[in-house]
N, C-alpha and C positions, 0 to 999 in steps of 0.2 A: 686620250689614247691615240685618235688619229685623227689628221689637222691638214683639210684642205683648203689652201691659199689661190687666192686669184685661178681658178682651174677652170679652163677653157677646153672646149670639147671641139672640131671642125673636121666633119665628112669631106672625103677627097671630092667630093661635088660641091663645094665649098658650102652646105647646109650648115649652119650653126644649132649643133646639138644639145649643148651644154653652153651657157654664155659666162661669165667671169664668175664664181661660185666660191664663196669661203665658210666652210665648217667645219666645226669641232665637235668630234664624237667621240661621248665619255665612256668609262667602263660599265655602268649601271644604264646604258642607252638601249629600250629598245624603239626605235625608231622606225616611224613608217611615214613611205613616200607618197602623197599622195598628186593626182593631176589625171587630164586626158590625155587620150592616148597621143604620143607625140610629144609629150609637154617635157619630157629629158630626165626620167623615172630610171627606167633602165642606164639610158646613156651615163648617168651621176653612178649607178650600182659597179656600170663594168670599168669604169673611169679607177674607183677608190682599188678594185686587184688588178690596175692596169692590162684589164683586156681590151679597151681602151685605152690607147699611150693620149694620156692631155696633149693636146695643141699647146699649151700654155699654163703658165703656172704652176706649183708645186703641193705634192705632199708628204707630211712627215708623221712618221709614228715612232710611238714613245720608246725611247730605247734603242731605237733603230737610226734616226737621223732621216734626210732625206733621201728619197728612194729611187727618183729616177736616175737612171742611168748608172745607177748600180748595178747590176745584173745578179751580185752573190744575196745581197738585202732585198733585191726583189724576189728571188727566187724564197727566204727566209721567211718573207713575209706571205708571200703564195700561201706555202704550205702551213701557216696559222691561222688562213683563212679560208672557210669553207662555203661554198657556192650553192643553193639551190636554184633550181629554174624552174621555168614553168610548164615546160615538157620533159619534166624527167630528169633524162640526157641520162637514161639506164641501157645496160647492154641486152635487150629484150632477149635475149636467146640465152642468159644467164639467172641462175636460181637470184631470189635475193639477197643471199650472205656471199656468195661471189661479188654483187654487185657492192656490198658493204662496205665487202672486203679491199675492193679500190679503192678507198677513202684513205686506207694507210700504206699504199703504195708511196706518199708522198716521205715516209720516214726514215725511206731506203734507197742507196744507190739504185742509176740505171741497172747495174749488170743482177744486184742482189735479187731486183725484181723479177729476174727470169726464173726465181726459180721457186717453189711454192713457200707461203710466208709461216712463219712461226707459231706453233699450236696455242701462243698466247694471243697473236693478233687475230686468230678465228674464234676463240673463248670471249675475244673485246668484242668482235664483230656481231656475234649474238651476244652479248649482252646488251649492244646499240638495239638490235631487231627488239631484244624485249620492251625497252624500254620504251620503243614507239607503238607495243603492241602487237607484232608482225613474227613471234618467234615460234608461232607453229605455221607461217610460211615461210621460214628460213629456207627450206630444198627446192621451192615451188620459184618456174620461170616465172620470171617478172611478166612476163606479157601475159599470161593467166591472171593476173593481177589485176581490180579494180584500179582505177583511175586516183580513189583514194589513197588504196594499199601503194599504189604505185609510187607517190609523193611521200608518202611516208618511209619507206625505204629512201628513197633523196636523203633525207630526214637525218636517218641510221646512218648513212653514207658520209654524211659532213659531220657527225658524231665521230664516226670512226676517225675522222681526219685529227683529233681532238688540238678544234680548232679553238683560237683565242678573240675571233670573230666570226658572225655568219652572217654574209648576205644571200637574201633571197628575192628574188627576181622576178614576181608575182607569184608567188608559188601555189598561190588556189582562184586563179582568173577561170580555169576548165574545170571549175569542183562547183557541186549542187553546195547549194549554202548549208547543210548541214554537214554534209561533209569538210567544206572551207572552214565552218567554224570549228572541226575538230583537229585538222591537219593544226591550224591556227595556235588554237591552245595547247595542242604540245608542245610545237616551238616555242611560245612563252612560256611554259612549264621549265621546259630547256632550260631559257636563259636564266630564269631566274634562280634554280637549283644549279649548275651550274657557273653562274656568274660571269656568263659571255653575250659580251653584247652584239644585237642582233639588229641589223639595219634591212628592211622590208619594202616594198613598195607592194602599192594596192590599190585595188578599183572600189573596193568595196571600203567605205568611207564609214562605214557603224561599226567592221573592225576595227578598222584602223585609229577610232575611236573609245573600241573596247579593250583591246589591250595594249597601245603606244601607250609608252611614258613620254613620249614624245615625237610630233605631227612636222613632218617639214614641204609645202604644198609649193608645187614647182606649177610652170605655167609658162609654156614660150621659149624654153629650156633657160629659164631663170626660177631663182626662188625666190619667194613673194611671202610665205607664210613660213615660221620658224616657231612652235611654241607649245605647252600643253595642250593637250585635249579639250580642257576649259575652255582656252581661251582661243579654239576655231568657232567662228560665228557665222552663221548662214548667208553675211554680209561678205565674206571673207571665201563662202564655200563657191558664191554666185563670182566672186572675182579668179580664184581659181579656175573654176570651171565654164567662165565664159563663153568659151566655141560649143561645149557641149551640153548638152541636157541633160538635167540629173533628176534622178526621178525622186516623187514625192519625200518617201521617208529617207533619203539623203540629206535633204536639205533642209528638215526639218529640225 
């Protein structure tokens, strides 16, 4: 589906973020990133929707051809992709289904969007809230909102974009692990009722083990590790995570 060649990543402080990177990520992919902090998790995520423009090399997706420097195919490809982060990035002063509801601003002109959208894309919009659980906080400000509820709206939001990929950008680093594991298994839920593949990074290594179909473990802003869940070994966890300490039941 989308196919990163020689992709080079360089901060104007000349930091090497991302070093020469080539993948291919299928339709049935959900993949989770794993590394310490630094290790070019993120920088790989913003790199593939070009929020990061690559220093180098190329990427193409299916159907599309290659994308930089296109502007009309980047912009097509934007809007099939859907972003979570890991604060949010909600308009705190707005209910949830407002906030939703910006997820399908992306299927309408600039001028269209000024003006309120179509009583079908607010019908979509709660139907995304239910599905992540959140439709009897459809009217309630987000910042009323646990931390949970909060991500889970994200959730609804790139739902609503009705994306044909989703990256997410640690999306439970600030969630109590019961709650990470549940934000977690929706998105999987998602993908796989859906059928859109979902590229992850994560600190937490017993998801990323519980629900990837596939581990790609970066380290140095290179990737070292490409494979099933099977076949990450504690041998492999200690090379990844070299500079950092990983505690017991990670490595186990």
């Amino acid at each position: 589906m989308i196919e990163l060649k020689e992709v080079e990543f360089c901060y104007p402080s000349g930091v090497v973020g991302l070093r020469r990177t080539t993948l291919k990520f299928h339709k049935a992919d959900f993949a989770a990133l794993i590394g310490p902090s630094g290790a070019g998790k993120s920088t790989l995520l913003r790199c593939i929707n070009f929020l990061n423009r690559p220093t180098s090399g190329k990427i193409e997706v299916e159907g599309m051809g290659k994308l930089d420097r296109n502007r009309r195919r980047m912009r097509q490809f934007r809007c099939r992709t859907a972003m979570i982060f890991q604060r949010h990035q909600l308009l705190t002063r707005y209910s949830a289904l407002k906030n939703v509801m910006v997820g399908c601003l992306g299927n309408y002109g600039s001028f269209r969007s000024l003006f309120p959208l179509p009583r079908h894309e607010q019908l979509f919009a709660l139907e995304c809230l239910d599905r992540t659980g959140l439709l009897d906080k459809a009217l309630e400000r987000v910042d009323r909102l646990s931390g949970g509820e909060q991500q889970r709206v994200g959730i609804a939001r790139a739902l609503a974009q009705r994306p044909q990929l989703i990256l997410a950008d640690e999306p439970v680093a600030s969630l109590d692990p019961g709650t990470a594991e549940n934000v977690l298994s929706q998105l999987y839920k998602i993908s796989i009722e859906d059928h859109i593949p979902v590229i992850v990074s994560l600190h937490q290594v017993e998801l990323a083990k519980k629900y990837a179909s596939r581990i790609i473990g970066l380290s140095n802003g290179a990737v070292i590790f490409d494979g099933s869940p099977n076949h990450l070994s504690s041998e492999m966890l200690k090379r990844i995570y070299r500079h950092e300490r990983i505690r017991a039941p990670l490595a186990a």
